[in-house]
Structures are given as structure tokens and as C-alpha cells.
C-alpha positions as CSV (number, residue, x, y, z in Angstrom):
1,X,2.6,7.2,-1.0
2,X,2.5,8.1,2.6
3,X,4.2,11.3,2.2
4,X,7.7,10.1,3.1
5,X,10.2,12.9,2.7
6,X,13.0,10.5,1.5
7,X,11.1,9.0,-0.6
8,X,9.5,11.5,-2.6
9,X,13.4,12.9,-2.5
10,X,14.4,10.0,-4.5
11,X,11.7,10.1,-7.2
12,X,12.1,13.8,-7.6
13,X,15.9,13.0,-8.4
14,X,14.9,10.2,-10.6
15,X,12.4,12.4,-12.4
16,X,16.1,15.1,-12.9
17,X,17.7,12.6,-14.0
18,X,15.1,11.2,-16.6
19,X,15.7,7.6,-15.2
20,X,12.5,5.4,-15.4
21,X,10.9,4.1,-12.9
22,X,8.3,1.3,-12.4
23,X,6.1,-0.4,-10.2
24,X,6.2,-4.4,-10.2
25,X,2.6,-6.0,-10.6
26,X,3.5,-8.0,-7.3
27,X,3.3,-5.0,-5.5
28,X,0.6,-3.4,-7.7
29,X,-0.9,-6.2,-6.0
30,X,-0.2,-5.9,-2.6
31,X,-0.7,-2.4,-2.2
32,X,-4.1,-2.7,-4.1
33,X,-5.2,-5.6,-2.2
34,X,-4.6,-4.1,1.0
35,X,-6.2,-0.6,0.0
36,X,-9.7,-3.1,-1.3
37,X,-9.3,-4.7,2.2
38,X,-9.8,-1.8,4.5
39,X,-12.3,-0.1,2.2
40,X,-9.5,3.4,1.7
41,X,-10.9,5.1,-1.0
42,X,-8.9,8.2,-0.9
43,X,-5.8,6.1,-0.5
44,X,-7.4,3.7,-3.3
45,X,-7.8,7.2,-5.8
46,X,-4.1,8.6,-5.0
47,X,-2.6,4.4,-5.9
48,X,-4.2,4.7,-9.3
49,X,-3.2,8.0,-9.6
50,X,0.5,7.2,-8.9
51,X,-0.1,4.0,-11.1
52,X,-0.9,6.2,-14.1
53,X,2.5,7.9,-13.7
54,X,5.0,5.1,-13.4
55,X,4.6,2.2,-15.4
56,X,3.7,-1.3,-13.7
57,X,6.2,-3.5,-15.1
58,X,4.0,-7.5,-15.4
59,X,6.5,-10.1,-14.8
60,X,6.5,-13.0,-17.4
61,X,9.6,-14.7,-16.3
62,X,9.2,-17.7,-14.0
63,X,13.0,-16.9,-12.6
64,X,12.2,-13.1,-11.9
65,X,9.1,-14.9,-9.8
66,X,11.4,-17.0,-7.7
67,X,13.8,-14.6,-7.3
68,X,11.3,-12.5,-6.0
69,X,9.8,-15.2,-3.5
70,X,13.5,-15.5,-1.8
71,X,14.1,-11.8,-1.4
């Protein structure tokens, strides 16, 4: 999202190699938050944007969670 060379690397070899890739909803959640925070409208358009591409996966699990909170 902020035009990272490496990273846009990796999803363009993701994309060639048909792998999928998805966003969790806890960082759906942070990035959003912190985009409604500072008012980034722009930056609020290209999230949802990017969001409509890769799947958020919602986490349902209560171990995935805590696993989550340690790392």
C-alpha cells in the first residue's frame, strides 16, 4: 500500500503463481482505523480498493485470536 517495491514484488509473484492471498480482519482493522483517524481519504479509497481484490479472511477461532495476540 505504500508503494513498496518488495512488496508489490511478492504479490506480483503470488498473482503468477495463482496462490491466494488474504487480508486478516485484524488488520482490515488496524489499517482502516488508522486511515478513519487521520481523516486519508485517498489512502481510505486505494484500502478498499485493495480490499476488493484480496479476500479479508474473519477469524472465528478463539485459538487463531490468541495466537495472534502473542505474535
Amino acid at each position: 500500500m505504500k508503494r513498496n517495491v518488495i512488496v508489490d514484488h511478492k504479490f506480483r509473484e503470488v498473482r503468477r503463481l495463482k496462490q491466494d492471498v488474504f487480508i486478516s480482519c485484524i488488520t482490515y482493522y488496524e489499517v482502516k482505523r488508522g486511515l478513519l483517524a487521520i481523516n486519508a481519504t485517498r489512502q481510505l479509497a486505494e484500502s478498499d480498493k485493495f480490499c476488493q481484490i484480496y479476500k479479508i479472511l474473519l477469524i472465528d477461532d478463539l485459538e487463531i485470536i490468541e495466537l495472534a495476540c502473542e505474535i
